[in-house]
KOLDREN-262752 format. One record per residue (C-alpha): x, y, z; residue in three letters; residue number from 1. Coordinates in Angstrom, 1 decimal, decimal comma. Layout:
<atoms>
px:X&py:Y&pz:Z&type:ALA&seq:NUM
...
</atoms>
This chain:
<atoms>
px:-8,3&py:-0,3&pz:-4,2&type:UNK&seq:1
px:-11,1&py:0,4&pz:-2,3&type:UNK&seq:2
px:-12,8&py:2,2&pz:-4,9&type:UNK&seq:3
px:-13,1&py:-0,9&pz:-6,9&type:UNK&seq:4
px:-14,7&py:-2,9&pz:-4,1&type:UNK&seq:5
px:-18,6&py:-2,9&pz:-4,5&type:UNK&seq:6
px:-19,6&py:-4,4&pz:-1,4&type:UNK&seq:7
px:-18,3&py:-5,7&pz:1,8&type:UNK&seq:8
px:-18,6&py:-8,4&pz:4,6&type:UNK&seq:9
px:-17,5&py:-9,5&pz:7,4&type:UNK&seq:10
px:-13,9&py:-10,6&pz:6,4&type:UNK&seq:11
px:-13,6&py:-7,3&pz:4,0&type:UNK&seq:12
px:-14,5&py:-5,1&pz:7,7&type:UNK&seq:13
px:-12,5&py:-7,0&pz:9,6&type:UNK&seq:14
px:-9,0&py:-6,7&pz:7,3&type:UNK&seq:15
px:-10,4&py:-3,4&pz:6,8&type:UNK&seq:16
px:-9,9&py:-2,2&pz:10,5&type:UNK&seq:17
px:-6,6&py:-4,2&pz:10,8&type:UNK&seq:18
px:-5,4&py:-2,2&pz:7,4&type:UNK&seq:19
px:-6,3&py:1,1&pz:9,7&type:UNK&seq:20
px:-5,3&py:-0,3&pz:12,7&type:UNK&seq:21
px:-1,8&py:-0,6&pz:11,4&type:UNK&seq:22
px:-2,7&py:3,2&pz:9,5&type:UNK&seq:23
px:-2,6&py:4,5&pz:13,0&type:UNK&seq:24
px:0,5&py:3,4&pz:14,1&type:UNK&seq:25
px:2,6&py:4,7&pz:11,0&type:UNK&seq:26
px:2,7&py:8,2&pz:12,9&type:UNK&seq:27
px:4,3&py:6,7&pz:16,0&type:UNK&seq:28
px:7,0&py:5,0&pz:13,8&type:UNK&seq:29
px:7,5&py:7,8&pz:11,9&type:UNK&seq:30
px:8,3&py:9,8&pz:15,6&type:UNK&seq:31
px:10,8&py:7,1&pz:16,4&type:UNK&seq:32
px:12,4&py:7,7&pz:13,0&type:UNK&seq:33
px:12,8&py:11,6&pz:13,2&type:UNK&seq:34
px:13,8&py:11,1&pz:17,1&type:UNK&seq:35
px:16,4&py:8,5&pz:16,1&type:UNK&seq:36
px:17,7&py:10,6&pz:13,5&type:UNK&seq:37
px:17,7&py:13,5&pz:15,7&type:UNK&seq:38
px:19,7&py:11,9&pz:18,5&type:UNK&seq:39
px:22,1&py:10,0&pz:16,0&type:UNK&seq:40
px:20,7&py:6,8&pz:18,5&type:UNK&seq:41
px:18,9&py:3,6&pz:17,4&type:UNK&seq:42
px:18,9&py:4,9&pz:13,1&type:UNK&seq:43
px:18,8&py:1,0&pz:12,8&type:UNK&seq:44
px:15,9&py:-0,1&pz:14,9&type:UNK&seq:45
px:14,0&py:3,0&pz:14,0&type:UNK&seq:46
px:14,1&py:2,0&pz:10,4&type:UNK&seq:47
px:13,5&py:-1,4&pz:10,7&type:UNK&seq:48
px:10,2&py:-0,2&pz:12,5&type:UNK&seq:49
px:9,4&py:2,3&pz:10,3&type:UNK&seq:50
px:9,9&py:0,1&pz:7,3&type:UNK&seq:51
px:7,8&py:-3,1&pz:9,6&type:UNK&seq:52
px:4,8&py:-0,8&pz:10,0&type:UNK&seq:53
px:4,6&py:0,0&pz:6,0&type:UNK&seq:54
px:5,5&py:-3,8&pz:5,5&type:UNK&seq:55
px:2,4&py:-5,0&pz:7,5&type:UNK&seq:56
px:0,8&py:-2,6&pz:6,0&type:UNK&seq:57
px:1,7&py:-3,9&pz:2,5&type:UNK&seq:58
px:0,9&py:-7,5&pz:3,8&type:UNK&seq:59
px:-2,8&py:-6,8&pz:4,9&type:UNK&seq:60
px:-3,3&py:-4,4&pz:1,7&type:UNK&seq:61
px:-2,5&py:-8,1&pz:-0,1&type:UNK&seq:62
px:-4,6&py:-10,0&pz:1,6&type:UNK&seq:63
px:-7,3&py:-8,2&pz:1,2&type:UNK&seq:64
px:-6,9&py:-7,6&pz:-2,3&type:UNK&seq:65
px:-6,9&py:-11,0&pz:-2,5&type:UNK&seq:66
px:-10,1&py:-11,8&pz:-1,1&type:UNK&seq:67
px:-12,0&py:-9,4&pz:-3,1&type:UNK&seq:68
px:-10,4&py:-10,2&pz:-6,4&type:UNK&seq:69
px:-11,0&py:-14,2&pz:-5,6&type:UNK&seq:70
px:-14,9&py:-13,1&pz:-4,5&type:UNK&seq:71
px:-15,0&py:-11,0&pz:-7,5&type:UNK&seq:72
px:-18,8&py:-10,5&pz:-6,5&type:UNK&seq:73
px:-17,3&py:-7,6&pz:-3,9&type:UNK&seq:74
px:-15,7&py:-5,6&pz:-7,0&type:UNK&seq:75
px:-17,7&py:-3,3&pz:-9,1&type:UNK&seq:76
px:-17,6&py:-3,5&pz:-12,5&type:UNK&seq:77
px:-15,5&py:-0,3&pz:-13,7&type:UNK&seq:78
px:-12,5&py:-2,4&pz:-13,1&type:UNK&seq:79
px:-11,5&py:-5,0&pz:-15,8&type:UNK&seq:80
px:-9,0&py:-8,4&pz:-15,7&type:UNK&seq:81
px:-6,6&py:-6,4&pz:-16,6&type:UNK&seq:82
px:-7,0&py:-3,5&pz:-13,7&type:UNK&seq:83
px:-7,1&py:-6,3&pz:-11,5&type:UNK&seq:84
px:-4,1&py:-7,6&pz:-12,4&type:UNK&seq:85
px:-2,0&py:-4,1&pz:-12,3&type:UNK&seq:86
px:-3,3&py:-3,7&pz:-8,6&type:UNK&seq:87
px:-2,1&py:-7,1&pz:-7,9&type:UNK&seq:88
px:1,4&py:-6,6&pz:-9,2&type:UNK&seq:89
px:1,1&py:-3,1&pz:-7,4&type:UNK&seq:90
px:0,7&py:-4,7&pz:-4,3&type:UNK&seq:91
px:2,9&py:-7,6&pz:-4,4&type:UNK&seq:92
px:5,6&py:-5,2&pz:-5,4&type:UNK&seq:93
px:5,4&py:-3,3&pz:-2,3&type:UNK&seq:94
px:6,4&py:-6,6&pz:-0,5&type:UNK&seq:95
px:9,8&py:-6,9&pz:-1,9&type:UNK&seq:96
px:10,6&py:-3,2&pz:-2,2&type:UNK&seq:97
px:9,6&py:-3,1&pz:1,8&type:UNK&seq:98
px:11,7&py:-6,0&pz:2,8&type:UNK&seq:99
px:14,5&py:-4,4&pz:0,8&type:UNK&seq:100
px:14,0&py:-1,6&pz:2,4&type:UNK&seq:101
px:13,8&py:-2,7&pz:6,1&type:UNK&seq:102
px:17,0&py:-4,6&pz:4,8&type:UNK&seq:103
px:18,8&py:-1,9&pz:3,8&type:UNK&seq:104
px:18,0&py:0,3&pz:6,6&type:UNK&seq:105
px:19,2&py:-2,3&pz:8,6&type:UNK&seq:106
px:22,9&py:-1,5&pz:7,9&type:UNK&seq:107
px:22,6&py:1,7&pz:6,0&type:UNK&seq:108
px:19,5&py:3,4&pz:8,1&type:UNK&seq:109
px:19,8&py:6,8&pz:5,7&type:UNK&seq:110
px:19,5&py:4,6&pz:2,3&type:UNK&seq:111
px:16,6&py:2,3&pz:3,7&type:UNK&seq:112
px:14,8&py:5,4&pz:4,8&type:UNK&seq:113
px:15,4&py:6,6&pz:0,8&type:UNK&seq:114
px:14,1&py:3,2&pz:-0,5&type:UNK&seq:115
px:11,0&py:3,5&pz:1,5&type:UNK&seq:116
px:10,4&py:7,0&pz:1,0&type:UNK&seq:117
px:10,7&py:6,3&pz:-3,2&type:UNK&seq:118
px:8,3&py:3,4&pz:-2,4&type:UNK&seq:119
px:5,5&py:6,4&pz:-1,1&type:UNK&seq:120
px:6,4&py:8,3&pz:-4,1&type:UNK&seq:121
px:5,5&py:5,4&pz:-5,9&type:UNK&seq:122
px:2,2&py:4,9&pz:-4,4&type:UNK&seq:123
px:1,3&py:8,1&pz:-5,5&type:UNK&seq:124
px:0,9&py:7,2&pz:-9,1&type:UNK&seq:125
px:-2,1&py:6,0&pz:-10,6&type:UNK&seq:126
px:-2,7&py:2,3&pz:-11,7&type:UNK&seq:127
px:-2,5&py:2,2&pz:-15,7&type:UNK&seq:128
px:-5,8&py:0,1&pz:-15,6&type:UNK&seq:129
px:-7,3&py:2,7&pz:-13,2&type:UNK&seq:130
px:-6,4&py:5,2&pz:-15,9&type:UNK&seq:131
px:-8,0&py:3,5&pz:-19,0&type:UNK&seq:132
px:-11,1&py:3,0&pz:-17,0&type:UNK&seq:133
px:-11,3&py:6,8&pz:-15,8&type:UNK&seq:134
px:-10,8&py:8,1&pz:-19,7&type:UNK&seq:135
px:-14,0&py:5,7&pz:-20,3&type:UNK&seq:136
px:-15,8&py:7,2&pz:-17,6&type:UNK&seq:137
px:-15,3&py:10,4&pz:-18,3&type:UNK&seq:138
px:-15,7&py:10,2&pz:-22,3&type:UNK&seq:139
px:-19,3&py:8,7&pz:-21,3&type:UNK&seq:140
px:-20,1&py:11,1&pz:-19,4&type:UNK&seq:141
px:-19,2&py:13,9&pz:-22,3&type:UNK&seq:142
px:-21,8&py:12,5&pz:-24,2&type:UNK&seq:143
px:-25,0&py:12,2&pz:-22,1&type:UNK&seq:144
</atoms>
């Protein structure tokens, strides 16, 4: 996402350091997981905290995008309608796939953990507009 923003003010900084604010607490939740696993105590709260800390961070990942794809002047131009779009279905997704989660690690703690840990998996893959627009880049920069 944030390769595609071109410029930022003050509302772009500001969700910015809540988006790392919420970044720094995944490790602590993460802790709470492996300790309530370890202990066989508290699988259920652990999850739903683990999964609450992604979900936040899911939430301010979508309002942001949202401001900077409304502004459109704060996104550069190597990303198209259609880019746009993808990460915007990307991010909304990660909503419902969260709160299914957190859900389902609230009665089955070792599936919710699954569902959220596929959800990272996920993350990892690139954006199919992202990919158009990086065969572009590169096949202008094979001829200059």
């Amino acid at each position: 996402m944030f390769d595609h923003i071109r410029s930022a003010d003050r509302v772009v900084l500001f969700l910015s350091t809540v988006l790392l604010m919420d970044v720094a607490l995944l490790p602590f939740a993460a802790s709470v997981l492996a300790q309530a696993f370890r202990d066989g105590h508290g699988q259920r709260t652990a999850v739903v905290l683990h999964g609450a800390a992604f979900a936040f961070l899911a939430v301010v990942f979508n309002v942001l995008w949202g401001y900077v794809r409304r502004d459109r002047r704060l996104l550069t131009a190597t990303i198209d309608s259609a880019g746009v779009a993808a990460i915007s279905r990307r991010f909304r997704l990660a909503l419902v796939w969260l709160a299914a989660g957190i859900l389902l690690g609230a009665l089955v703690p070792a599936a919710g953990v699954a569902v959220i840990a596929v959800f990272i998996l996920y993350y990892w893959l690139p954006v199919a507009g992202e990919i158009a627009a990086a065969r572009r880049r590169r096949r202008r920069g094979h001829r200059t």
